[in-house]
C-alpha positions as a Markdown table, in Angstrom:
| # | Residue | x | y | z |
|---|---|---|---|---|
| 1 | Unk | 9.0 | -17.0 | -6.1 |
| 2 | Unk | 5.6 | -16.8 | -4.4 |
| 3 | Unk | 3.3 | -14.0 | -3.5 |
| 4 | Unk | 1.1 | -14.2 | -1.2 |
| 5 | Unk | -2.6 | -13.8 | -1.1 |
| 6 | Unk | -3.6 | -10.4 | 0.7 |
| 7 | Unk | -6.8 | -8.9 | 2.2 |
| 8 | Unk | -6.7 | -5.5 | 0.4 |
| 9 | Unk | -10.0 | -4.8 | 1.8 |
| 10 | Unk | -10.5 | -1.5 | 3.1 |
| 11 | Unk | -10.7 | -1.8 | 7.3 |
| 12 | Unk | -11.9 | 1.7 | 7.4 |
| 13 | Unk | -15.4 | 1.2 | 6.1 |
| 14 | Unk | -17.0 | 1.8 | 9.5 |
| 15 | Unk | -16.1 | 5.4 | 8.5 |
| 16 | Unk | -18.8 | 5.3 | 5.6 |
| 17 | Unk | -21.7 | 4.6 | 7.5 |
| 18 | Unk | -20.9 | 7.0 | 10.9 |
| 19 | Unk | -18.9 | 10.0 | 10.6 |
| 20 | Unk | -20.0 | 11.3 | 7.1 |
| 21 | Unk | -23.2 | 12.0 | 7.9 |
| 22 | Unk | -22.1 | 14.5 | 9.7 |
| 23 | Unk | -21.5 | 17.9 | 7.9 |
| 24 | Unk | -18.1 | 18.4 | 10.7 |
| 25 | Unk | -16.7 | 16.0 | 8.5 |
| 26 | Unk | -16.5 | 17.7 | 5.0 |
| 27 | Unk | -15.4 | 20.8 | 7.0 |
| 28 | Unk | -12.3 | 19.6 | 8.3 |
| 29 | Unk | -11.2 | 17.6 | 5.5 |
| 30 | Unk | -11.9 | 14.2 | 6.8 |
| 31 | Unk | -13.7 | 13.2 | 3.4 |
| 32 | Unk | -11.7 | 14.6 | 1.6 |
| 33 | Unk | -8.2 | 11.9 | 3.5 |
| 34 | Unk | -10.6 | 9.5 | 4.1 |
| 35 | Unk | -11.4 | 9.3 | -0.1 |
| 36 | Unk | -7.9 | 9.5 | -1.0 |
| 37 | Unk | -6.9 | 7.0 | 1.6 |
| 38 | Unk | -9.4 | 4.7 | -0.2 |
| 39 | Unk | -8.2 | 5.6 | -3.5 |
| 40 | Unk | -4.8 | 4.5 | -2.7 |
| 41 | Unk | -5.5 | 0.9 | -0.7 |
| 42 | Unk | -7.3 | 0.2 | -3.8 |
| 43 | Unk | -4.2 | 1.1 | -6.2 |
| 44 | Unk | -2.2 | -1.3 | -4.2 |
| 45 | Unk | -4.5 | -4.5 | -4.5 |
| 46 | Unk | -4.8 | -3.5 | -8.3 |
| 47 | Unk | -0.7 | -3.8 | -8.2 |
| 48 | Unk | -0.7 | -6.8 | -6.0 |
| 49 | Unk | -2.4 | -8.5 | -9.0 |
| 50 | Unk | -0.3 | -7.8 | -11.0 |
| 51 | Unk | 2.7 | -9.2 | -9.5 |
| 52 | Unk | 0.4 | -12.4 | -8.9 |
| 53 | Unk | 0.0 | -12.5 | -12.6 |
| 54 | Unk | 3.8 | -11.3 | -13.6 |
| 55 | Unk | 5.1 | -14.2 | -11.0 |
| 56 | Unk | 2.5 | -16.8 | -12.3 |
| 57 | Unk | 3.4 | -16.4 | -16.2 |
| 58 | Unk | 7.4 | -16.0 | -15.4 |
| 59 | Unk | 7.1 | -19.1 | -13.9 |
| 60 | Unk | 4.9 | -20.9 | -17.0 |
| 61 | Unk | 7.7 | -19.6 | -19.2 |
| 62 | Unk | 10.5 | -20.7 | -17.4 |
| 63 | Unk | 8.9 | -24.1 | -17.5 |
| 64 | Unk | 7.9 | -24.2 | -21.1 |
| 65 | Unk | 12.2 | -23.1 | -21.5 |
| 66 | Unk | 12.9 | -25.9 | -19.8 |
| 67 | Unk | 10.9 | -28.3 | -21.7 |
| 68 | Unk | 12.4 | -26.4 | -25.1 |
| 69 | Unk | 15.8 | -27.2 | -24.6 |
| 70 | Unk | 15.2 | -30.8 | -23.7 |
| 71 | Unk | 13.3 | -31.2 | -26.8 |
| 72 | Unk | 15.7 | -29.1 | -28.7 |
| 73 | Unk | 13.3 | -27.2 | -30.3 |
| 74 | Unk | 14.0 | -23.0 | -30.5 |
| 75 | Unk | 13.3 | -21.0 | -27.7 |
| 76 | Unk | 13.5 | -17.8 | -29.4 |
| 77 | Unk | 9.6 | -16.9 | -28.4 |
| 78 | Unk | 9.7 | -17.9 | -24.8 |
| 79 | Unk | 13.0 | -16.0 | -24.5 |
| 80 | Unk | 11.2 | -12.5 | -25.8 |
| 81 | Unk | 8.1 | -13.3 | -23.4 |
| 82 | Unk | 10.9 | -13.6 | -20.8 |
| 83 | Unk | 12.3 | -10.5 | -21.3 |
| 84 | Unk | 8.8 | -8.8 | -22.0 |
| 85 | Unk | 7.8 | -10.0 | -18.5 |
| 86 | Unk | 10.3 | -9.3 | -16.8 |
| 87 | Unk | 9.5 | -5.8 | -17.8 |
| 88 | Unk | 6.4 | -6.2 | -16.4 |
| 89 | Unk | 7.6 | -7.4 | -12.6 |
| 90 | Unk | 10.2 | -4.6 | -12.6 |
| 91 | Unk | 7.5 | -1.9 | -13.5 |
| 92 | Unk | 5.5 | -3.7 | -11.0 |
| 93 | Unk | 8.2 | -4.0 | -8.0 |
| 94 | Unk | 8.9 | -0.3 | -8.4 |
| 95 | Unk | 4.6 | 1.0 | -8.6 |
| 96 | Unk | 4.1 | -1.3 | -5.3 |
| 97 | Unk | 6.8 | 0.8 | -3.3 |
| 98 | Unk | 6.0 | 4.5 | -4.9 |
| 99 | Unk | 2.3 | 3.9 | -4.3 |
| 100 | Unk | 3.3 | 2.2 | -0.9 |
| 101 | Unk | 4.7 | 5.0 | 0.4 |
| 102 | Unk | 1.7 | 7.3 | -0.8 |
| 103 | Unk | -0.5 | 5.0 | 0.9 |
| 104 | Unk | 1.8 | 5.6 | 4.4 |
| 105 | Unk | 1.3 | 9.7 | 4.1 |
| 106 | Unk | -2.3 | 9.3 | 3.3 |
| 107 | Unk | -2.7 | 6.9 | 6.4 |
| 108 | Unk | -1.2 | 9.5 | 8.5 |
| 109 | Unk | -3.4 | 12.5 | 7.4 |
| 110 | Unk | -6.5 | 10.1 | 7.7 |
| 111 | Unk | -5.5 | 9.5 | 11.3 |
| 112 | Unk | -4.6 | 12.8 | 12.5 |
| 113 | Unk | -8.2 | 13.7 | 11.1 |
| 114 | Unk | -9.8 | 10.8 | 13.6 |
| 115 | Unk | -7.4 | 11.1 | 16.8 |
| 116 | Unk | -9.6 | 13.6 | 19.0 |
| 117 | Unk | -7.6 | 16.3 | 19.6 |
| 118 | Unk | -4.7 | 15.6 | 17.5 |
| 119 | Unk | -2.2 | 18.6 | 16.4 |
| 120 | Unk | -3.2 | 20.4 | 13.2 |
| 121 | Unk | -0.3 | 20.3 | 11.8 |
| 122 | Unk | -0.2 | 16.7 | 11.6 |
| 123 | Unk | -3.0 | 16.9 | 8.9 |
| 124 | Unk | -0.5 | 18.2 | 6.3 |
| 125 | Unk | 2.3 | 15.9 | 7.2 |
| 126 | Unk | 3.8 | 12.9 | 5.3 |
| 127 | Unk | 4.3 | 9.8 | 7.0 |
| 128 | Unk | 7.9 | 10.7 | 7.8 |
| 129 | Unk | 6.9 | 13.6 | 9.2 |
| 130 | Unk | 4.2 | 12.0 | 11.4 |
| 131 | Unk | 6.3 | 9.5 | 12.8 |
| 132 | Unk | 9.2 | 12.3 | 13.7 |
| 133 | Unk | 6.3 | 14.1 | 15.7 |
| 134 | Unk | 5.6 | 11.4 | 17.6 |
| 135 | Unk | 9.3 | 10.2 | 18.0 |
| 136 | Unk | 9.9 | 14.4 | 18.9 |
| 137 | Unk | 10.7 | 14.2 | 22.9 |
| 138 | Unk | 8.7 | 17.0 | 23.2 |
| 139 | Unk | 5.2 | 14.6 | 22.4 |
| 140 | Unk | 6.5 | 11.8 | 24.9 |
| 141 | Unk | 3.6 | 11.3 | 26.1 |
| 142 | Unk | 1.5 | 12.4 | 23.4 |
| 143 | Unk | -2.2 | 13.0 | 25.7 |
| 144 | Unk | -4.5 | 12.9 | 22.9 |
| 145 | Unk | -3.4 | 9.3 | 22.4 |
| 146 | Unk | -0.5 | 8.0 | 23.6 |
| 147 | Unk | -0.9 | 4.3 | 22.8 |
| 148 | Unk | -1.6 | 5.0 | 19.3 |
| 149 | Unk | 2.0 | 7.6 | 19.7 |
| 150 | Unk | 3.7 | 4.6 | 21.3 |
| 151 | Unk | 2.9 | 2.6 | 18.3 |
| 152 | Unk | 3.8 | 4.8 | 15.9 |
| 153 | Unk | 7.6 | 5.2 | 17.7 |
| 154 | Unk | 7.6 | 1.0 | 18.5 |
| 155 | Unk | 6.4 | -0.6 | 15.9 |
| 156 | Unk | 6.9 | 1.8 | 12.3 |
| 157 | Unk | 10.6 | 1.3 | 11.9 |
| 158 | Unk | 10.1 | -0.6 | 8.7 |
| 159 | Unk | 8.9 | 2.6 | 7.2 |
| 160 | Unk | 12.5 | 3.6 | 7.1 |
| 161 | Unk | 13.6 | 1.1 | 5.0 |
| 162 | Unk | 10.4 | 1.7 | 2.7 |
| 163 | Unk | 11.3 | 6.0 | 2.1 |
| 164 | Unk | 14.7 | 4.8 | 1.5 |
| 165 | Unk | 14.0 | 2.2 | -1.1 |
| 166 | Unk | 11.9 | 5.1 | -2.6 |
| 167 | Unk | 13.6 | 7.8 | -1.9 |
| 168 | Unk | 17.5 | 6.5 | -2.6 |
| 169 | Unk | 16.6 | 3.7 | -5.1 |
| 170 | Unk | 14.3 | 4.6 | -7.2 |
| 171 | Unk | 13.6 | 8.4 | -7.1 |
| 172 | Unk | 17.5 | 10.2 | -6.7 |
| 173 | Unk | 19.2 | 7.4 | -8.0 |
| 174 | Unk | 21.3 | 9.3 | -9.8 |
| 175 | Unk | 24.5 | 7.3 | -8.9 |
| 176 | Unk | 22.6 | 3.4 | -8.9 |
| 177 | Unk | 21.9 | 1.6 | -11.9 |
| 178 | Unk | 19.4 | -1.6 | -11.9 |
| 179 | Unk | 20.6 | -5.0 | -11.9 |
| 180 | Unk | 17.9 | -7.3 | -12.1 |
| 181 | Unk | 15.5 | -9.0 | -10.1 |
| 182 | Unk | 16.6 | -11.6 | -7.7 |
| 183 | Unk | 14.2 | -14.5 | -8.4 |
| 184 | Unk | 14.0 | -18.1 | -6.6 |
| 185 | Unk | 11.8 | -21.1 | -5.8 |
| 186 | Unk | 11.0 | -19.6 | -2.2 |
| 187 | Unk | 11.2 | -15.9 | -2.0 |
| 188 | Unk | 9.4 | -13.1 | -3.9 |
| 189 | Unk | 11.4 | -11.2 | -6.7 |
| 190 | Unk | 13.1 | -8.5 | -5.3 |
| 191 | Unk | 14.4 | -5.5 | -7.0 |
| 192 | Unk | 18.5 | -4.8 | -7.5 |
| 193 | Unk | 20.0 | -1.7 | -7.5 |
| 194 | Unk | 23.6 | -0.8 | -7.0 |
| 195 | Unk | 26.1 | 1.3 | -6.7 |
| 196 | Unk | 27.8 | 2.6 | -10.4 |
| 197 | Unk | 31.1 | 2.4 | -8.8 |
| 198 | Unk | 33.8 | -0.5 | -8.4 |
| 199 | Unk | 34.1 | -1.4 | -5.0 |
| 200 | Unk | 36.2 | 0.5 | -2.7 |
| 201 | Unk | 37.1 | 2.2 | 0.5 |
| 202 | Unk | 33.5 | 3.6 | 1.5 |
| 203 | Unk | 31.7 | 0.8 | 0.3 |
| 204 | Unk | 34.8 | -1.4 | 2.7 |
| 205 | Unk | 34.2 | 1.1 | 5.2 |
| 206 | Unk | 30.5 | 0.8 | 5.1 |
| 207 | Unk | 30.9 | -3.4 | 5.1 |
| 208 | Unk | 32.6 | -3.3 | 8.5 |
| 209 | Unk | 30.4 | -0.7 | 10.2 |
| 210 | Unk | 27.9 | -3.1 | 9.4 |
| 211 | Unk | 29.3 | -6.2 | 10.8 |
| 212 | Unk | 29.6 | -3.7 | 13.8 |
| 213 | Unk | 25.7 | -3.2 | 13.7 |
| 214 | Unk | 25.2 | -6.7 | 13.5 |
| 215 | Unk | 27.2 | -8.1 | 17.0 |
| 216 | Unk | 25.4 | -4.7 | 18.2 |
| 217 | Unk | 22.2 | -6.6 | 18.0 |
| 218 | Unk | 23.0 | -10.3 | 17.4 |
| 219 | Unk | 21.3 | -11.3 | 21.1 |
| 220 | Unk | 18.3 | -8.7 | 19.7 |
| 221 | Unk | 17.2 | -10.0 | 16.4 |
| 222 | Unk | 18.5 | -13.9 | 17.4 |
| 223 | Unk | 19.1 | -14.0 | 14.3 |
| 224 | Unk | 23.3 | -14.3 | 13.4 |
| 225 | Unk | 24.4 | -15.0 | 10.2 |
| 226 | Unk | 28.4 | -16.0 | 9.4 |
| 227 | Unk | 31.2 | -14.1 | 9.8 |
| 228 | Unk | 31.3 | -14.4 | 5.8 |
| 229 | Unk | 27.9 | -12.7 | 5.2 |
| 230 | Unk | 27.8 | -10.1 | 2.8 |
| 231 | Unk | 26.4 | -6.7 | 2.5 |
| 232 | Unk | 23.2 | -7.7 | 0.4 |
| 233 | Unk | 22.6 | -10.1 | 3.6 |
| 234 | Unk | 23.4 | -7.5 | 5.7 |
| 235 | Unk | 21.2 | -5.1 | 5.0 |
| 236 | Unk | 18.5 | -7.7 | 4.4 |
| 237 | Unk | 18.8 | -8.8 | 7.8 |
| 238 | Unk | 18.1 | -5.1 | 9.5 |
| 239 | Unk | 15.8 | -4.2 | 6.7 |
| 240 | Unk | 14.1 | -7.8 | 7.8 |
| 241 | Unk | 14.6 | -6.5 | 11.7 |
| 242 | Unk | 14.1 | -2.4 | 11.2 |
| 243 | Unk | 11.5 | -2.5 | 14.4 |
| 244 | Unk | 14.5 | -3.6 | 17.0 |
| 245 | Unk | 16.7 | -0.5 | 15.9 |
| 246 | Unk | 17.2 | 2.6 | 17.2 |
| 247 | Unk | 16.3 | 5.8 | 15.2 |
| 248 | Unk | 20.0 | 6.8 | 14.7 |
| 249 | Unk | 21.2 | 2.7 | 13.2 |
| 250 | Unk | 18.2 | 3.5 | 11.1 |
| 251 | Unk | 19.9 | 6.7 | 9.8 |
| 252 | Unk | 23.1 | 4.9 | 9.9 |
| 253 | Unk | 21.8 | 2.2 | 7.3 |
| 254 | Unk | 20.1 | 4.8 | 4.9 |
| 255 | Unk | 23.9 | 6.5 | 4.7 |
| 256 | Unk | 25.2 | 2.8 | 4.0 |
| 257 | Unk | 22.8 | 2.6 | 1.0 |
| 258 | Unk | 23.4 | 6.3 | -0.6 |
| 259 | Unk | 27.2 | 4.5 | -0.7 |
| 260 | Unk | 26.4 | 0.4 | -1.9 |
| 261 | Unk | 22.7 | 0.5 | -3.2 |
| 262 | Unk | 20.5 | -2.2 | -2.0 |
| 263 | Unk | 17.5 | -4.6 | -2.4 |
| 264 | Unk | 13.7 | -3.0 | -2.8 |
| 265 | Unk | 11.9 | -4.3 | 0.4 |
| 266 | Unk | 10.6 | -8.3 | 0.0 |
| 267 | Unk | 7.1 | -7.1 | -1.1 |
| 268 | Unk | 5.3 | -10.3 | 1.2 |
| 269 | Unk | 6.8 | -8.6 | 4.1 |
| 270 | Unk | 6.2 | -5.0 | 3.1 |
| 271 | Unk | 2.7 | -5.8 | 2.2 |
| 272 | Unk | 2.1 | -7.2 | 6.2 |
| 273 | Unk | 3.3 | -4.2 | 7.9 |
| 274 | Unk | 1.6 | -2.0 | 5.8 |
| 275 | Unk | -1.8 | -4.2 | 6.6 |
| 276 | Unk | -0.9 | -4.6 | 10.0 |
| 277 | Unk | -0.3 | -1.1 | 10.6 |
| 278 | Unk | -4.1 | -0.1 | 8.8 |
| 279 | Unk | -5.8 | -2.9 | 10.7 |
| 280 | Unk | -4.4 | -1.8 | 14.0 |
| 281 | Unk | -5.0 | 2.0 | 13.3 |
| 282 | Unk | -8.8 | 1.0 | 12.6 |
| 283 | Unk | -9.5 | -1.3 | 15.0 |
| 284 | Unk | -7.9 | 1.1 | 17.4 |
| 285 | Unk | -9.7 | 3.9 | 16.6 |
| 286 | Unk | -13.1 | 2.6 | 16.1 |
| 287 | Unk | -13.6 | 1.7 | 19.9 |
| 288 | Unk | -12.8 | 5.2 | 20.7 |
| 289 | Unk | -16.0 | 6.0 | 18.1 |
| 290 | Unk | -17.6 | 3.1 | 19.8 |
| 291 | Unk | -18.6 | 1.9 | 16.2 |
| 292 | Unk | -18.9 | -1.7 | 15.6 |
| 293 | Unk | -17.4 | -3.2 | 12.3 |
């Protein structure tokens, strides 16, 4: 269950040594989002080590369990670090996607700061509302800067599937309860949580609609899975694809996991977009300052 080694590194250091020197900056609040922004990359490479740590000692105890019961000596101690640790990568799982999203709304304030022109009221918006302004008709094009706009629209649909795993799974969960964490030899843990309920029509219902969804983009993602797959699959495979979907099959698949639950987001491939998404914004932005790295 590996994770993988990430750059937490903060891309917008070119800010330190150009813009704050400038009084314009504490005035408007740039300083102010730029130190919060900063604050928050930082919480997230403190969390990334943990999971490094909670993945690398669950996988020393399972192997010292192993050795246990083929020497037939007790495993009593191993089995309490177990569930100890297991503790741990749960608590951890969960901080990575609640301070993952802060990260996004703190990203979006820092760049409506920086984009010349921008609109005002994106400086008070979270990342969900930042993305619907840009996604808004009306701001097609968006003059101040449409490529970074056409970005946002393109390439952000996996920050759906990160404010519901927040939002539905762990915040108003009212009606999930957890149910582990899926572990094996080639993934990183994931996160369970599903529905209280037995199975029934709406979670039926909600089955088919997705097989719907997923001839509705099998030439798309060229990805198809069997006629057999399950939900959990499923909705891995769009969360895996969010990027290819419209706004409305995003919406669609947020109602599907009020009704069945779901899988936290694979935190390798959360932690990508999220880097991605900073790099770009940076490396974007800091030709329009004409400021070298």
């Amino acid at each position: 269950m590996p994770i993988e080694a990430r750059d937490w590194s903060n891309p917008f250091s070119w800010l330190e040594k150009t813009l704050f020197k400038c009084q314009e900056a504490e005035k408007s609040g740039l300083t102010a989002a730029y130190s919060r922004f900063n604050a928050k990359l930082h919480h997230l490479g403190l969390i990334w080590k943990r999971l490094e740590y909670d993945t690398a000692s669950y996988e020393k105890l399972m192997g010292l369990m192993v050795k246990s019961i083929k020497e037939g000596t007790s495993v009593d101690e191993i089995s309490t670090q177990l569930f100890l640790n297991h503790g741990y990568l749960i608590l951890d799982l969960e901080d990575f996607v609640i301070h993952s999203r802060i990260l996004m709304d703190r990203t979006g304030i820092l760049v409506a700061h920086l984009i010349k022109g921008s609109a005002r009221a994106l400086r008070h918006a979270s990342f969900k509302g930042h993305r619907r302004f840009f996604l808004d008709p009306k701001n097609v094009p968006y003059n101040p800067d449409e490529e970074y706009a056409r970005y946002v629209r393109e390439q952000t649909g996996w920050f759906e599937i990160l404010r519901d795993a927040r939002d539905i799974l762990l915040v108003h969960d009212s009606s999930l309860r957890g149910a582990g964490v899926l572990l094996g030899p080639q993934t990183a843990p994931r996160r369970m949580q599903s529905q209280l309920l037995a199975w029934g029509s709406q979670q039926q219902k909600a089955y088919e609609h997705l097989l719907q969804l997923r001839d509705k983009y099998s030439k798309t993602i060229g990805e198809p899975l069997s006629k057999e797959s399950n939900i959990w699959e499923l909705l891995d495979l769009f969360d895996k694809h969010a990027n290819a979907l419209t706004s409305d099959d995003l919406k669609f698949l947020t109602e599907i996991k009020r009704e069945t639950g779901g899988k936290l987001p694979d935190v390798n491939m959360l932690s990508t977009h999220i880097l991605d998404f900073v790099k770009y914004i940076s490396d974007h932005l800091r030709k329009q300052y004409n400021t070298k790295a």
